[in-house]
SETOR-307529 format. One line per 4 residues: number of its first residue (from 1); their letters; for each residue x, y, z of N, C-alpha, C. Coordinates in Angstrom, 1 decimal. Layout:
BEGIN
NUM) a) X/Y/Z/X/Y/Z/X/Y/Z ~ ...
This chain:
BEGIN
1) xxxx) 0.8/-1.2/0.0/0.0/0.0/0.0/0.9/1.3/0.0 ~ 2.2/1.2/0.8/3.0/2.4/0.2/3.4/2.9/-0.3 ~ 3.5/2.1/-1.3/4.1/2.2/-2.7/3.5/3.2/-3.9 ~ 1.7/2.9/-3.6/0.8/2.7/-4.1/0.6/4.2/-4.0
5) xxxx) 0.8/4.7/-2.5/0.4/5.8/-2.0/1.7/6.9/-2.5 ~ 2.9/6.3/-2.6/3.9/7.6/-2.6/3.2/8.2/-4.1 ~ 2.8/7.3/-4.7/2.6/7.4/-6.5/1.5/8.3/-6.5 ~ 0.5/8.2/-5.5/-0.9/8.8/-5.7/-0.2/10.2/-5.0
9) xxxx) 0.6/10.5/-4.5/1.3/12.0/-3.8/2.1/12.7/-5.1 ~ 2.2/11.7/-6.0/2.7/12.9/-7.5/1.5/13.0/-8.2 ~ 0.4/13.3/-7.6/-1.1/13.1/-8.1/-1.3/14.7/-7.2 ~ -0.6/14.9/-6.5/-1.0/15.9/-5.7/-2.1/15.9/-4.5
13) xxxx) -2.4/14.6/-3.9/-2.7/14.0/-3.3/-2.0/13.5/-1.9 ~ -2.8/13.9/-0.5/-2.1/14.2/0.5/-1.5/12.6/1.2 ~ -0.7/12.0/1.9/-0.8/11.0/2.8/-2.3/10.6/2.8 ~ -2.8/11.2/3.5/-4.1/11.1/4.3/-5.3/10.2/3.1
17) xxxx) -5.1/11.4/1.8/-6.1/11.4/0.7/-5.6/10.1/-0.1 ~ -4.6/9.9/-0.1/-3.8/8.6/-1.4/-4.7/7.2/0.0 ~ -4.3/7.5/1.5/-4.7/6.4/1.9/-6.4/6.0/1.9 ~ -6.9/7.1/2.1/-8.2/6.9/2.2/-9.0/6.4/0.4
21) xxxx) -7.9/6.8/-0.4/-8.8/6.8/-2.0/-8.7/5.2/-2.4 ~ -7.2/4.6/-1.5/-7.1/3.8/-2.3/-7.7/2.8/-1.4 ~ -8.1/2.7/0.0/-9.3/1.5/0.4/-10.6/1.7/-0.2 ~ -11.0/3.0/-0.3/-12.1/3.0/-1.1/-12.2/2.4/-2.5
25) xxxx) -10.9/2.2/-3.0/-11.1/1.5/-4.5/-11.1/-0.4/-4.3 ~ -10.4/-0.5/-3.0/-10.3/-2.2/-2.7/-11.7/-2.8/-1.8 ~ -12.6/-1.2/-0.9/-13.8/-1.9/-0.2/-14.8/-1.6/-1.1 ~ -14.9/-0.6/-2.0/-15.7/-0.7/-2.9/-16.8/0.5/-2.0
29) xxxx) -18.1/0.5/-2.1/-18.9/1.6/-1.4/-19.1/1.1/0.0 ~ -19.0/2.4/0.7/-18.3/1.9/2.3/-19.1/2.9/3.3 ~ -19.6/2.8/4.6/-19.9/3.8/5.0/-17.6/4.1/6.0 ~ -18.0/5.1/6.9/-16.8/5.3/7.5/-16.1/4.6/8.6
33) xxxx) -17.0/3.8/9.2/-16.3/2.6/10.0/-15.4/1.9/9.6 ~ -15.9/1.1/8.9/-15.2/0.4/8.0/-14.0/1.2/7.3 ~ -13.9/2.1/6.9/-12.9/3.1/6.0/-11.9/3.3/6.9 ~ -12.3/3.6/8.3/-11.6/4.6/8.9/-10.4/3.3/9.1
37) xxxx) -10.8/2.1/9.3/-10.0/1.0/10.0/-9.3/0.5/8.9 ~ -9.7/0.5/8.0/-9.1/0.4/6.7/-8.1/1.2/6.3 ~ -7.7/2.5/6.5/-6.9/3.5/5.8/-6.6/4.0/7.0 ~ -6.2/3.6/8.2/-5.8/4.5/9.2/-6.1/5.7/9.1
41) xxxx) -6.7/6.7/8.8/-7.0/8.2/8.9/-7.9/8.0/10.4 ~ -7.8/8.8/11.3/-8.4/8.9/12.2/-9.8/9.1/12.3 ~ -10.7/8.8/13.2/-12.3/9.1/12.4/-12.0/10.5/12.9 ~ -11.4/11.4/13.6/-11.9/12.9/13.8/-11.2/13.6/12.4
45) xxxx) -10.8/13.0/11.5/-10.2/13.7/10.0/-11.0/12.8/9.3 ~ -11.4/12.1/8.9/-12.2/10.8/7.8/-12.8/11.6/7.2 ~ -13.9/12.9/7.4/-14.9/13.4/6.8/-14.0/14.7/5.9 ~ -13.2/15.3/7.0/-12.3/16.4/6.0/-11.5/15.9/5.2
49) xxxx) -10.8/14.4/5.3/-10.2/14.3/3.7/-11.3/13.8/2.9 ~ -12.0/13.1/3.2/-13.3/12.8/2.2/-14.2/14.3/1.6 ~ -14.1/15.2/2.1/-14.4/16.2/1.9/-13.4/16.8/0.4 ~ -12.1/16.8/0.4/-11.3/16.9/0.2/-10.8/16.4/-1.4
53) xxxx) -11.7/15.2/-1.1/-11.1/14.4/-2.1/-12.1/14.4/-2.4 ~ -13.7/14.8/-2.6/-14.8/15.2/-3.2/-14.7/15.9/-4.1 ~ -13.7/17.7/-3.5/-13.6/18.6/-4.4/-12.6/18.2/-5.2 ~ -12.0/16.8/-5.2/-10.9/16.7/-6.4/-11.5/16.0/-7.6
57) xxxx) -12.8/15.3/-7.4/-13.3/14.8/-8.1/-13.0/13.1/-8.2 ~ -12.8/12.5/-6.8/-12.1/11.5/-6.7/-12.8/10.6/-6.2 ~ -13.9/11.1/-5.3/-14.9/10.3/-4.4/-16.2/10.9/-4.1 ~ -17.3/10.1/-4.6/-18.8/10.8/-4.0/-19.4/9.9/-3.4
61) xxxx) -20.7/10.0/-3.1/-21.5/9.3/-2.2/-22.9/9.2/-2.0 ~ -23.8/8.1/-1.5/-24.7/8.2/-1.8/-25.7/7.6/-0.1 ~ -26.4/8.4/-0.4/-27.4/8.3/0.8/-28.3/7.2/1.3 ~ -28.0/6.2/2.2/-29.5/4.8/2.0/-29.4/5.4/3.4
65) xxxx) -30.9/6.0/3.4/-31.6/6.1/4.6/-31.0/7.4/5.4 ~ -30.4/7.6/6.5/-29.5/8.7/7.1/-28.1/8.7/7.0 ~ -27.4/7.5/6.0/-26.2/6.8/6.3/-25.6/6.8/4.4 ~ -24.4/7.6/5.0/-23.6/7.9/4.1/-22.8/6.8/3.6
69) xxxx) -22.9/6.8/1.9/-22.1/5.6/1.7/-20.6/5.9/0.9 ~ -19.9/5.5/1.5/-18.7/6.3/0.2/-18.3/5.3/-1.0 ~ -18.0/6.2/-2.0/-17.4/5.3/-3.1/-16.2/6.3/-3.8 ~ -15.0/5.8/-4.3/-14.0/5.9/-5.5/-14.7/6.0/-7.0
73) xxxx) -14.1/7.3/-7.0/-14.7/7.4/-8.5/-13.3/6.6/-9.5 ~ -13.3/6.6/-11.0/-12.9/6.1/-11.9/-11.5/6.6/-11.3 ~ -10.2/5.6/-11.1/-9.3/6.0/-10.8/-8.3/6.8/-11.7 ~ -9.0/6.5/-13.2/-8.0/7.4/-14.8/-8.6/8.4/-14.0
77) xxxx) -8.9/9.2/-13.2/-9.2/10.6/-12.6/-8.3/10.8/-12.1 ~ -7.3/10.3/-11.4/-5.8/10.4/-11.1/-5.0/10.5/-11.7 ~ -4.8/9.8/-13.3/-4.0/10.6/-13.8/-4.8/11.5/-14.4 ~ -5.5/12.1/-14.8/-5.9/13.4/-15.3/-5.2/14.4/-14.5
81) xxxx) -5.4/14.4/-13.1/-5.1/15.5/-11.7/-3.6/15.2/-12.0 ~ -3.3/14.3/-12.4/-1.2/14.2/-12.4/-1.1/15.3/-13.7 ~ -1.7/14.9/-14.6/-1.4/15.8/-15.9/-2.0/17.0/-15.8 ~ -3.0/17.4/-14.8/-3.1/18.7/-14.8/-1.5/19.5/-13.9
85) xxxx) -1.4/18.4/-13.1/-0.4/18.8/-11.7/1.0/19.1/-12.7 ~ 1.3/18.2/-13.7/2.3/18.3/-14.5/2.7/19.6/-15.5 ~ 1.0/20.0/-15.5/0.9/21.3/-16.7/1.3/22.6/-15.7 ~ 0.6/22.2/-14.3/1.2/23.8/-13.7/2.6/23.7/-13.4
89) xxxx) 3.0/22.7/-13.2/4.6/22.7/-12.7/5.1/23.1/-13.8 ~ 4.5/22.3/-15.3/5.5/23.5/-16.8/5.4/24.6/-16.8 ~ 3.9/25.0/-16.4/3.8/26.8/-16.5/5.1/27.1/-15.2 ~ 5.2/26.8/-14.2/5.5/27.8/-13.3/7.1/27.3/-13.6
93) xxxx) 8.0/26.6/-14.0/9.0/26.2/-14.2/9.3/27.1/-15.6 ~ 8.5/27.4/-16.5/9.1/28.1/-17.5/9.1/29.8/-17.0 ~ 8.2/29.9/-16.2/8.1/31.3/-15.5/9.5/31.4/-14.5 ~ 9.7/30.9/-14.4/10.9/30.8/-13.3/12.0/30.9/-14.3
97) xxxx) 12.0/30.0/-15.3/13.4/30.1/-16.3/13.1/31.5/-16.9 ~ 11.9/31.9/-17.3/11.9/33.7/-18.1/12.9/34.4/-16.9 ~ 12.4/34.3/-15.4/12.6/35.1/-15.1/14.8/34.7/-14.4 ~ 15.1/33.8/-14.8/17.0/33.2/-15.0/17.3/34.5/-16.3
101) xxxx) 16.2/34.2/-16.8/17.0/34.5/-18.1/17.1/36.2/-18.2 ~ 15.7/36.9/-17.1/15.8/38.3/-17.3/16.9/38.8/-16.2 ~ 17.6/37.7/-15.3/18.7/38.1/-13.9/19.7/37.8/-15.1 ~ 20.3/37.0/-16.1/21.2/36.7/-16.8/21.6/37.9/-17.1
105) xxxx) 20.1/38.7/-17.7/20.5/40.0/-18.4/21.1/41.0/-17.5 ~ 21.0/41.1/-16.5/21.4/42.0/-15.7/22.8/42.5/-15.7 ~ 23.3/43.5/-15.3/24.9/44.1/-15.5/25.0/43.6/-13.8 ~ 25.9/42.7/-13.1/26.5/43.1/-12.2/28.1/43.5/-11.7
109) xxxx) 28.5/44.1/-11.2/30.1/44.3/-11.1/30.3/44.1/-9.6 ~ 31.7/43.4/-9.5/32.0/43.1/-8.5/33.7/43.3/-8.3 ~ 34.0/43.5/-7.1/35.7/43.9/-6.9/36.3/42.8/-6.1 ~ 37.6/42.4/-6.7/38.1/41.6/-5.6/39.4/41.8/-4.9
113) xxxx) 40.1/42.2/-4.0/41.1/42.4/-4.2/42.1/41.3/-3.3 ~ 43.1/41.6/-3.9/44.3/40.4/-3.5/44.5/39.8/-4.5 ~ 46.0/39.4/-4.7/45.9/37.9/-5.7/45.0/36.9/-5.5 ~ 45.1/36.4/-4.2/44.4/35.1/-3.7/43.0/35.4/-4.3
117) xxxx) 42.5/36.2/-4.0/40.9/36.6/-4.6/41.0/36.5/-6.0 ~ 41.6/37.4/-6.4/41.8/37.3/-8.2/42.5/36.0/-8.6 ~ 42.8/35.4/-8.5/43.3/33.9/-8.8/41.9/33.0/-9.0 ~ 41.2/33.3/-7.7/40.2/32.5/-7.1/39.0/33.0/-8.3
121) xxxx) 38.3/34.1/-8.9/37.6/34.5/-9.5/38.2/34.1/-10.6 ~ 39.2/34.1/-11.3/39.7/33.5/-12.7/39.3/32.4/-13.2 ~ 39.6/31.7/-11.8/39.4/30.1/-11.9/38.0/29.6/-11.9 ~ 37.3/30.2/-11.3/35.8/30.4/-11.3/35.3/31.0/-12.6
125) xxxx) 35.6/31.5/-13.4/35.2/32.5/-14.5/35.2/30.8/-15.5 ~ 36.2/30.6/-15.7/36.5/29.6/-16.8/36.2/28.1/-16.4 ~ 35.7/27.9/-15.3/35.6/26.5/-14.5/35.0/25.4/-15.4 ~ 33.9/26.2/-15.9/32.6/25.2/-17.0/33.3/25.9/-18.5
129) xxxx) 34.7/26.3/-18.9/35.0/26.8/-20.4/34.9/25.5/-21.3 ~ 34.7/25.3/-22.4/35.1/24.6/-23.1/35.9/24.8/-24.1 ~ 36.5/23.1/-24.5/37.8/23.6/-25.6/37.2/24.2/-26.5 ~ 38.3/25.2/-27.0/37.8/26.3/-28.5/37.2/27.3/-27.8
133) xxxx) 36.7/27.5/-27.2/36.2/29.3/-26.7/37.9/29.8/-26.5 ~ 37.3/31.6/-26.9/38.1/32.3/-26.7/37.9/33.2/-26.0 ~ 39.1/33.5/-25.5/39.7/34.7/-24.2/40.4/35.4/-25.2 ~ 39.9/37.0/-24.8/40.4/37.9/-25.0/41.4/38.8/-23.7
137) xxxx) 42.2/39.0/-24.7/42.9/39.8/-23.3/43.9/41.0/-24.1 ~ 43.7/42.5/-23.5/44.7/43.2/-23.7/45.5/43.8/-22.5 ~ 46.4/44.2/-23.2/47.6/44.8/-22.0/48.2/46.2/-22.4 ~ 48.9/46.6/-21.0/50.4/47.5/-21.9/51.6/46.6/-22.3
141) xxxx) 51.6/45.9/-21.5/52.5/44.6/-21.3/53.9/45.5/-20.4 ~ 54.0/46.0/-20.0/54.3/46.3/-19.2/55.5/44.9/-18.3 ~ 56.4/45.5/-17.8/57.4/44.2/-16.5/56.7/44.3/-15.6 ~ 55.8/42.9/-14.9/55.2/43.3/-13.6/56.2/43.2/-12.0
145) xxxx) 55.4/42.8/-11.3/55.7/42.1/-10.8/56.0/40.7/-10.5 ~ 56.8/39.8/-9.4/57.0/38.2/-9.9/55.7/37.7/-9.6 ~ 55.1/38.5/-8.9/53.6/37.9/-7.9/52.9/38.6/-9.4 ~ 52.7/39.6/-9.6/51.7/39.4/-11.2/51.7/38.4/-12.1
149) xxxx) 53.7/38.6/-12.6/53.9/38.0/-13.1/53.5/36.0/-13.6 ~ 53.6/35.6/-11.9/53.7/34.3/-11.9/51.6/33.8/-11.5 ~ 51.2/34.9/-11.7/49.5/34.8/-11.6/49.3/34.8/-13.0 ~ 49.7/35.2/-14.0/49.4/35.6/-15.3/50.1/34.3/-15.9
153) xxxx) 51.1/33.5/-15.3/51.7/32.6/-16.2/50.9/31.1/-15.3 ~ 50.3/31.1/-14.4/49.3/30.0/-13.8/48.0/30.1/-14.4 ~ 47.7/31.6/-14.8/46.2/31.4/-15.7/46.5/31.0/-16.9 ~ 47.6/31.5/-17.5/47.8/31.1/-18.7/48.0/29.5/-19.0
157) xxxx) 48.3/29.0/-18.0/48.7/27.4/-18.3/47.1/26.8/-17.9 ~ 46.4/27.7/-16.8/45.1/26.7/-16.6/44.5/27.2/-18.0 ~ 44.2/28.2/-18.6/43.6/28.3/-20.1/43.9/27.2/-21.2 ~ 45.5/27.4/-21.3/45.8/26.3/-21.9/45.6/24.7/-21.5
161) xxxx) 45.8/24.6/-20.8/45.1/22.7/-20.4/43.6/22.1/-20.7 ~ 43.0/23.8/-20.6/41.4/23.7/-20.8/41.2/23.2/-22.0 ~ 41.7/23.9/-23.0/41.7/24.3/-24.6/41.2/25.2/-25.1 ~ 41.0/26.2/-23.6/40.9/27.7/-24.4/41.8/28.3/-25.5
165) xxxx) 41.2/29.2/-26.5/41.9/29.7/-27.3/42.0/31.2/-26.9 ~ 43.6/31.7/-26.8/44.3/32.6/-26.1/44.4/33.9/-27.3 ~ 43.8/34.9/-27.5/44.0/36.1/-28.3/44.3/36.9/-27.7 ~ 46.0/37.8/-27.7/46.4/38.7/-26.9/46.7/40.0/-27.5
169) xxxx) 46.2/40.9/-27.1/47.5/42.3/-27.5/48.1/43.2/-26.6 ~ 49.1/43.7/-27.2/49.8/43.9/-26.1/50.5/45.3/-27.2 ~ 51.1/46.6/-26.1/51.0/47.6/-27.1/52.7/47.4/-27.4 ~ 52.5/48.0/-28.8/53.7/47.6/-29.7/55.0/48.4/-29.1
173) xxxx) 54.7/49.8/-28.5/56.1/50.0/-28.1/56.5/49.6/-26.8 ~ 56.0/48.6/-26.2/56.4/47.8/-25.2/56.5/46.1/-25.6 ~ 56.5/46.0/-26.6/56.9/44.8/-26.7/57.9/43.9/-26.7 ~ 59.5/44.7/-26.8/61.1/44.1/-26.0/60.6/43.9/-24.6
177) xxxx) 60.0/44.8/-23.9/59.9/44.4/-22.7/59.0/43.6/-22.5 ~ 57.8/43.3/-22.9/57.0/41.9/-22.8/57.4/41.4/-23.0 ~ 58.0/41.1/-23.8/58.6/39.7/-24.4/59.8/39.2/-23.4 ~ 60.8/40.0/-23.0/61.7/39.5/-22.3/61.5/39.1/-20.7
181) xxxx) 60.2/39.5/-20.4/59.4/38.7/-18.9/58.3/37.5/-19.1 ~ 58.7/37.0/-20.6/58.3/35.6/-20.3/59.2/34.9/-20.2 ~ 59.1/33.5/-20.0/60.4/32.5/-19.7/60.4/32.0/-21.0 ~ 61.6/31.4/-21.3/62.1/30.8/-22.5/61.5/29.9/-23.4
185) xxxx) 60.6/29.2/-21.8/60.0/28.2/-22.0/58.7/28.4/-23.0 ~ 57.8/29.7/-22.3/57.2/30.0/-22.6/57.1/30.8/-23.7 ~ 57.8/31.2/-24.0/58.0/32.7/-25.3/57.1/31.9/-26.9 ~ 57.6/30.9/-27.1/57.3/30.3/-28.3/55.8/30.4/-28.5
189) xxxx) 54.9/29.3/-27.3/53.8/29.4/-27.3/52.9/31.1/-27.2 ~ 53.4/32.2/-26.4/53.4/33.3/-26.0/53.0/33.9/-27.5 ~ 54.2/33.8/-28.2/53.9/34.7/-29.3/52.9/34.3/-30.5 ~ 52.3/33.0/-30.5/51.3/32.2/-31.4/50.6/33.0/-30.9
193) xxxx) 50.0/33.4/-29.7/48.8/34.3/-29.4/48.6/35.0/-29.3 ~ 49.8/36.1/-29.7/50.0/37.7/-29.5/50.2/38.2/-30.7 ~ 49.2/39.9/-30.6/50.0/40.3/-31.5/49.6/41.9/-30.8 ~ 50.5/43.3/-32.0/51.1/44.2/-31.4/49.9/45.1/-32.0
197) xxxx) 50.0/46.0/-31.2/49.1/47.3/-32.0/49.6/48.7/-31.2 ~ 49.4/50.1/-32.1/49.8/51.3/-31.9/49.2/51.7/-30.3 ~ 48.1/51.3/-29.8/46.9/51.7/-28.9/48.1/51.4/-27.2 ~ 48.0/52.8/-26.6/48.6/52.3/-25.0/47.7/52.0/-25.0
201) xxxx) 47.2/50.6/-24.1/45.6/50.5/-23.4/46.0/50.8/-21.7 ~ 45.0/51.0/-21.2/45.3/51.8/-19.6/44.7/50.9/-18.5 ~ 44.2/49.8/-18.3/44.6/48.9/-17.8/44.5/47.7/-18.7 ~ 44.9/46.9/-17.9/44.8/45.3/-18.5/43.5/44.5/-18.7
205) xxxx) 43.2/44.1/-19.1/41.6/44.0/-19.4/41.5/42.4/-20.0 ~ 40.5/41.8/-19.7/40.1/40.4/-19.9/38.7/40.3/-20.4 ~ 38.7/39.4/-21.5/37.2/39.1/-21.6/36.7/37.6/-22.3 ~ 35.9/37.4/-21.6/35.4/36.3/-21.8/33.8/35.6/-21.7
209) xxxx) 33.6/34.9/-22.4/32.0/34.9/-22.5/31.4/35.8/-22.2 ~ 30.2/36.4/-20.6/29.5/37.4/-20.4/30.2/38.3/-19.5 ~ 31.8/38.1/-19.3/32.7/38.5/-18.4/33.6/39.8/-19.2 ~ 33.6/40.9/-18.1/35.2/41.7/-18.5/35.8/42.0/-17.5
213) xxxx) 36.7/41.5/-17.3/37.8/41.4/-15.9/38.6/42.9/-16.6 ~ 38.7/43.7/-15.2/39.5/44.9/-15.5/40.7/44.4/-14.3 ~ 42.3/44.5/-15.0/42.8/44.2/-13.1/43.3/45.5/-13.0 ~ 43.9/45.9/-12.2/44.5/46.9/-11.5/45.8/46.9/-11.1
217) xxxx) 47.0/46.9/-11.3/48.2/46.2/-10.6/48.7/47.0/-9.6 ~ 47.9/47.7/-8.2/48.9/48.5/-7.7/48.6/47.9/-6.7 ~ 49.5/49.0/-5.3/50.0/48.0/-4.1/49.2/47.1/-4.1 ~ 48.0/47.3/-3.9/46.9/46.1/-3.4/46.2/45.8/-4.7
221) xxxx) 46.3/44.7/-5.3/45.9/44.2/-6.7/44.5/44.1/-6.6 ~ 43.7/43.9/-7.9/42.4/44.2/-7.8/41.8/43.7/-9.1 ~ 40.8/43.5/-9.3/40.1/42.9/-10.4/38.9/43.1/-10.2 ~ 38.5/43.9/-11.5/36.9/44.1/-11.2/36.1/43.7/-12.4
225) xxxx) 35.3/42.3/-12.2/34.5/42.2/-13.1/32.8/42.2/-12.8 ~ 32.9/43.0/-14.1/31.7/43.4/-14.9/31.1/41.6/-15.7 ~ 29.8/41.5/-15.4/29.1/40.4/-16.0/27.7/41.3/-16.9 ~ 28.1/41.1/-17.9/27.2/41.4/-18.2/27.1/41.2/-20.2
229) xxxx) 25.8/40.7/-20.9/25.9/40.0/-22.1/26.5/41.5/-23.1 ~ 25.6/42.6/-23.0/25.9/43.4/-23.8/27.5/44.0/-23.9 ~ 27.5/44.3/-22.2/28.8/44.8/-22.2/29.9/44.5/-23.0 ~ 29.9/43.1/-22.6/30.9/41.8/-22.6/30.9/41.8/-24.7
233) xxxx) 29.9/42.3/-25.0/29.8/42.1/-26.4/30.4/43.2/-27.0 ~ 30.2/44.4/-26.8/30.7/45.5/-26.9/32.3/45.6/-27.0 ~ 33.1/45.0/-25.8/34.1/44.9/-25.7/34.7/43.8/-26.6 ~ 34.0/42.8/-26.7/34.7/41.7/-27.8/34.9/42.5/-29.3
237) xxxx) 33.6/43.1/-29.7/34.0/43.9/-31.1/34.8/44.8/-31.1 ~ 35.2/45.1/-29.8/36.7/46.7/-30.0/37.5/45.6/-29.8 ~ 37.6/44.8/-29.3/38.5/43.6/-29.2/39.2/43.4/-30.8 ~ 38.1/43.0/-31.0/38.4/42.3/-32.2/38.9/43.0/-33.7
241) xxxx) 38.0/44.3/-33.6/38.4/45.4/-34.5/39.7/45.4/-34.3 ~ 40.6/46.1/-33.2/41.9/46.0/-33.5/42.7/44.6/-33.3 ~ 42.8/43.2/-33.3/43.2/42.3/-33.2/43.1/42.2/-34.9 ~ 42.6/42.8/-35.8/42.3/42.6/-37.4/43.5/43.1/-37.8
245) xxx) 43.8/44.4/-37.5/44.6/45.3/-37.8/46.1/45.2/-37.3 ~ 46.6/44.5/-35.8/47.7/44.7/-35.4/48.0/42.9/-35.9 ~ 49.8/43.6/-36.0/50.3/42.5/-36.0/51.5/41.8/-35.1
């Protein structure tokens, strides 16, 4: 019978109501004695779930003499009430996705500061990337620090293991000096993803899917990203406009 009953509760049907429906389908027309001993429901609740399960359309009854008789209507009435139960849960389940989809749209910005933090948000940014998406990234390229430095060459290896695809620029009359604060090791790979253009850019800037990571490199490092689809899109085309042009 439990079994019976978890099943009649995706029916939208209570403990009480699944027990009481389903002796009425095995006693057949019953007064409440009988029922109550049957379906454990207490006799001081018997009349309010039967009441209950009246207005579901699941049980009616008929009168001999002063004495109420109960009966189980057609049980295909249960699943009807599942597939009505089914239809509100699609409305209110797509109402809930509209409303994912109108918070997606939203601009939020958020600051983090420290490496540890900004390490920690990078890795989070790209966590679900897949191979072939691309990261945008510009710079001055500038000599950092070893602590910038060695944050910028740990993202760059977690990108690469992903199979993110790496598009860099970095401004042309700094580029002896970019170049000479990568490692040796790295230079080769480095320069397949870089290229130079006339533009200082004034900070360092990241972007990726609905993301634009601004960092900040002073005493206290900082990264502030902006989530947001438009933005994020805006910046990919100035991205890209000059990424056409430099070489």
């Amino acid at each position: 019978m439990e079994d019976k009953k978890d099943i009649l509760t995706k029916a939208g049907l209570t403990s009480w109501e699944s027990r009481v429906f389903i002796s009425l389908v095995e006693l057949g027309e019953i007064t409440t004695g009988p029922l109550v001993e049957k379906s454990k429901v207490p006799q001081s609740k018997i009349y309010a779930v039967l009441e209950s399960l009246e207005n579901k359309g699941l049980v009616s009854y008929v009168l001999k003499g002063k004495v109420k008789y109960f009966q189980a209507s057609n049980p295909e009435k249960v699943y009807l009430l599942y597939k009505e139960r089914e239809s509100e849960i699609k409305k209110e389940v797509d109402r809930l996705s509209s409303l994912k989809k109108e918070e997606v749209q939203k601009t939020s910005v958020r600051v983090f500061d420290g490496i540890r933090a900004i390490r920690l948000i990078n890795s989070e940014i790209i966590q679900e990337a897949k191979k072939g998406e691309e990261f945008y990234g510009y710079s001055e390229g500038i000599d950092y620090s070893e602590e910038v430095n060695s944050f910028y060459h740990q993202f760059g290896e977690l990108r690469k293991q992903v199979g993110i695809k790496d598009m860099l620029l970095i401004t042309k009359s700094n580029k002896e000096k970019f170049e000479k604060s990568i490692s040796k090791e790295d230079l080769s790979y480095v320069k397949k993803k870089t290229r130079y253009c006339q533009i200082n850019f004034p900070q360092d800037t990241a972007i990726f899917r609905d993301n634009v990571i601004i960092y900040s490199w002073e005493e206290v490092p900082k990264a502030i990203v902006i989530k947001s689809k438009n933005v994020a899109k805006e910046y990919r085309e100035f991205f890209l406009g000059l990424w056409e042009s430099a070489k």
